[in-house]
C-alpha positions as CSV (number, residue, x, y, z in Angstrom):
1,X,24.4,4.2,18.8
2,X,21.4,5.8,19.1
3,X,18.5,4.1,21.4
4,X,14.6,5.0,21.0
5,X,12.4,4.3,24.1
6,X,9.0,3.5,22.2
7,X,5.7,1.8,22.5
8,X,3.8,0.3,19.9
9,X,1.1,1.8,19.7
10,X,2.2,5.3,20.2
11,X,2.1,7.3,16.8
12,X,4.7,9.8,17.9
13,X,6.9,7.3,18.3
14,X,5.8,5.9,14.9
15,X,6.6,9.0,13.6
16,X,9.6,9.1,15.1
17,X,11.1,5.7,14.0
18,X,9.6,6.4,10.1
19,X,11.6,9.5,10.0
20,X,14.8,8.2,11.4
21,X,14.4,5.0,9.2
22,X,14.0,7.5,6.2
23,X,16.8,9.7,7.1
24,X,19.0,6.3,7.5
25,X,19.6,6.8,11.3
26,X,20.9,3.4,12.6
27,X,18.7,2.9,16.2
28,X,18.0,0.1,18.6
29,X,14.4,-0.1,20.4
30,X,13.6,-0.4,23.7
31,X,10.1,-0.5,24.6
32,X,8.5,1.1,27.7
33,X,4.8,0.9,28.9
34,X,3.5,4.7,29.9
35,X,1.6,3.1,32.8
36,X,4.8,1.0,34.3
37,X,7.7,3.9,33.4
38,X,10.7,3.2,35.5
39,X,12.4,5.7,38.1
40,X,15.1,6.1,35.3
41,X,13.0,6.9,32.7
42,X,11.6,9.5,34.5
43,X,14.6,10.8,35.0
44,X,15.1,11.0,31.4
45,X,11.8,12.4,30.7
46,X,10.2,13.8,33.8
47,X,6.5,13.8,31.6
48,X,7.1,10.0,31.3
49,X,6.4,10.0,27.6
50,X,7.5,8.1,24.4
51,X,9.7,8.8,22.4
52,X,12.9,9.4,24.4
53,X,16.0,9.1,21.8
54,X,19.7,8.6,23.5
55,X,23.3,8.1,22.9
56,X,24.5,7.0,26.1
57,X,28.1,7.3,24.5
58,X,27.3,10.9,23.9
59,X,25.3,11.3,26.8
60,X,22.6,13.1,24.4
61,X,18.9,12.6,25.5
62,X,16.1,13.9,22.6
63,X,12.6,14.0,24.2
64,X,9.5,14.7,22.0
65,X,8.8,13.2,18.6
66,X,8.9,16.7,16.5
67,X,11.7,18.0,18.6
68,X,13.8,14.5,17.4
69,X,12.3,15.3,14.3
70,X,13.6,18.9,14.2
71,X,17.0,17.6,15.0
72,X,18.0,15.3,12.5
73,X,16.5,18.1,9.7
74,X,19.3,19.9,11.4
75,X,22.1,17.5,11.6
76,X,21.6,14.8,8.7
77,X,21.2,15.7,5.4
78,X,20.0,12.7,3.9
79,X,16.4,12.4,2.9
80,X,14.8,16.3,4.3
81,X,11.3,15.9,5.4
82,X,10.9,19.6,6.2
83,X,11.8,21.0,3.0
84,X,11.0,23.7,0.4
85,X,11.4,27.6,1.0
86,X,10.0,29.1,4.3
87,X,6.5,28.9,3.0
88,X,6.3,25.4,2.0
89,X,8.3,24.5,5.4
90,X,5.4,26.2,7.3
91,X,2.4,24.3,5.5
92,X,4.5,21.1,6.7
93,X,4.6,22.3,10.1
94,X,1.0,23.3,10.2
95,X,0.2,20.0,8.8
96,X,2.4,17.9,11.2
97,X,0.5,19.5,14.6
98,X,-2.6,19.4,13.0
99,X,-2.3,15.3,13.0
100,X,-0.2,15.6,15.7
101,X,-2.8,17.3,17.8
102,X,-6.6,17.4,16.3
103,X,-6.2,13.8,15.0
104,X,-5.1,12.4,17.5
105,X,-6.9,14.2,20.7
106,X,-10.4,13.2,18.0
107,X,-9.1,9.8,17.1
108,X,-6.1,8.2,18.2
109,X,-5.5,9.0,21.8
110,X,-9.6,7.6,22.5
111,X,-9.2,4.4,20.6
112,X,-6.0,3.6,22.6
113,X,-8.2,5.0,25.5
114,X,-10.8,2.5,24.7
115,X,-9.3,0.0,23.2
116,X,-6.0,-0.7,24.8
117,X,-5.6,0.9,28.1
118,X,-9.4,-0.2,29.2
119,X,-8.7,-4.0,28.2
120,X,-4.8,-4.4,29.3
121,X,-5.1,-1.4,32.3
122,X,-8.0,-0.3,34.0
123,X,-9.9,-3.9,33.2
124,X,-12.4,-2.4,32.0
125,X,-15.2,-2.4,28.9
126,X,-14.8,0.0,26.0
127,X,-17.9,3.1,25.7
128,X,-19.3,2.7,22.8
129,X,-20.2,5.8,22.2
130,X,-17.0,7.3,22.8
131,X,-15.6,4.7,20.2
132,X,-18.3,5.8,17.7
133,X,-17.6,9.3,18.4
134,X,-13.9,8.7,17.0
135,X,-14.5,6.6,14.1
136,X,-16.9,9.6,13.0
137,X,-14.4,12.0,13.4
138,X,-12.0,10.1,11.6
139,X,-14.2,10.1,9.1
140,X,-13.8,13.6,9.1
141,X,-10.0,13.9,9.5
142,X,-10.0,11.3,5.8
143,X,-12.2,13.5,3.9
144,X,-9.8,16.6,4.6
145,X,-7.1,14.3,3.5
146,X,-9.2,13.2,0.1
147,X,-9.0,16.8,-0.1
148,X,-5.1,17.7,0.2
149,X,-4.7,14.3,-1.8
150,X,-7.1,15.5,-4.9
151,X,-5.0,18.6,-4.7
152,X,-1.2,17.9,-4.9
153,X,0.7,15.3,-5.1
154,X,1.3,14.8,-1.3
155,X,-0.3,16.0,1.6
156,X,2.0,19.0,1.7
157,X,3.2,19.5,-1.6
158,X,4.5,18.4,-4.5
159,X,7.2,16.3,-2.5
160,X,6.4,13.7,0.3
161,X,7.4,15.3,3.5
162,X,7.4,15.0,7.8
163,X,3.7,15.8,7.1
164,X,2.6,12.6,5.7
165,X,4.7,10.4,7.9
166,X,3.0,12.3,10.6
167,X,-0.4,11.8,9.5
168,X,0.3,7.8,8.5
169,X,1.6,7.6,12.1
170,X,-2.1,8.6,13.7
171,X,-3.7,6.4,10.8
172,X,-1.4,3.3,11.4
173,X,-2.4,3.4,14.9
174,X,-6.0,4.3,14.6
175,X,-6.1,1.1,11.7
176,X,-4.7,-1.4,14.3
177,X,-7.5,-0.6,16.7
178,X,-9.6,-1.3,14.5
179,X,-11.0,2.4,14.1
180,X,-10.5,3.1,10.2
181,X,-13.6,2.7,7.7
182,X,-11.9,3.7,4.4
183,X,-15.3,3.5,2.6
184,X,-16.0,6.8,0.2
185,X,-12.1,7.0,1.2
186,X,-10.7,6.4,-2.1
187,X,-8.0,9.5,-2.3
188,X,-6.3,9.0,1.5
189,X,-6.9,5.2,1.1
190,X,-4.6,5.3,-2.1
191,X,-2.4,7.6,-0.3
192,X,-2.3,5.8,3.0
193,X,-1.7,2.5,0.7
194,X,1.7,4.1,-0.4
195,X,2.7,5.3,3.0
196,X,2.4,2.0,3.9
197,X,4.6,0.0,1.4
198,X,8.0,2.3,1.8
199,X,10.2,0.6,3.7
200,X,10.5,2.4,6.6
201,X,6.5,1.1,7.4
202,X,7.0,-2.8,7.2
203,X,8.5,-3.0,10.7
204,X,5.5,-1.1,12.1
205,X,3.7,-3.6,10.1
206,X,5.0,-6.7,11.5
207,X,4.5,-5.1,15.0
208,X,1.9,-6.5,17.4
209,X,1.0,-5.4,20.7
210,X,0.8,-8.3,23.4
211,X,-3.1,-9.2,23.9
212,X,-4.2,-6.8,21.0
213,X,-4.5,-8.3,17.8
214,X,-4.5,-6.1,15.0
215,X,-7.3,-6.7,11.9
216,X,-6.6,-9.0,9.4
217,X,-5.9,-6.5,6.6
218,X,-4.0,-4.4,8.6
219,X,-0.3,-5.6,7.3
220,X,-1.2,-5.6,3.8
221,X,-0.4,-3.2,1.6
222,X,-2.8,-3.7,-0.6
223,X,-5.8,-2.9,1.5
């Protein structure tokens, strides 16, 4: 049985868990704090970062959400998220690290910065200009997605792909926090609104981070 070291509020290993639960992986979670990692979770990830997927039966250890990702494209051949001809498979790729990286270096990693690791860390108050600075740039990241949205049918295609899990991993996050105006949004608000009622979303949805209270409409589907 398969075990993913997660933390809830990390979109990679949101990612992580949506693909799996779309692929129909079976997987237990155990949760791990980046600032209070243990000696052996080091020593199964030296970087100290979520995810970390193991079989202790196997003695298999997956580190890094695209290279878990990667994996199961390989091994299970239910439900492909990287799909198409080569083309098509590198417009998801591109796609995947651009949310992977630009959104959440611009967004996600200085709302949890800010919003989380400030309050429940470093006891500290939240810049509010570094927490303006993100919500404009995510303002920026939607309107490229209005874009991709107004132009096919998913973010990367015709089909839904790794691409839009990926991007609904940053955004889920980002929404938590408290750091998503979806106002002039309409296209990646519809989008995001159907990311968010597959299956594979409502545990993220139910989710809550201890001390952290998510906004109102942030488990409902509708909004």
């Amino acid at each position: 049985m398969w075990k993913l070291h997660h933390f809830a509020l990390c979109p990679f290993s949101r990612k992580t868990r949506l693909a799996l639960s779309e692929k129909g992986v079976a997987y237990d979670l155990e949760r791990v704090y980046p600032w209070d990692a243990t000696d052996e979770f080091y020593r199964k990830n030296p970087a100290a970062r979520v995810p970390v997927l193991e079989d202790e039966a196997k003695r298999l250890v997956l580190v890094d959400s695209q290279a878990i990702c990667e994996y199961f494209e390989e091994t299970e051949d239910r439900t492909p998220l990287i799909l198409g001809n080569a083309l098509q498979r590198a417009e998801i790729r591109r796609l995947v690290a651009l949310f992977d990286e630009n959104f959440f270096a611009d967004v996600t990693h200085p709302l949890l910065h800010e919003k989380m690791k400030k309050r429940l860390v470093l006891r500290a108050t939240p810049d509010s200009g570094a927490l303006r600075n993100a919500m404009k740039l995510a303002h920026e990241h939607l309107e490229y997605i209005d874009w991709l949205v107004g132009n096919r049918r998913w973010l990367a295609g015709a089909q839904m792909s790794l691409a839009d899990f990926a991007a609904a991993a940053q955004i889920s996050v980002a929404d938590y926090l408290g750091g998503i105006d979806w106002a002039g949004h309409e296209e990646a608000h519809g989008w995001y609104r159907v990311m968010k009622s597959r299956p594979s979303f409502r545990p993220l949805l139910q989710e809550k981070m201890e001390g952290i209270p998510p906004p109102r409409h942030y488990a409902d589907v509708n909004s």
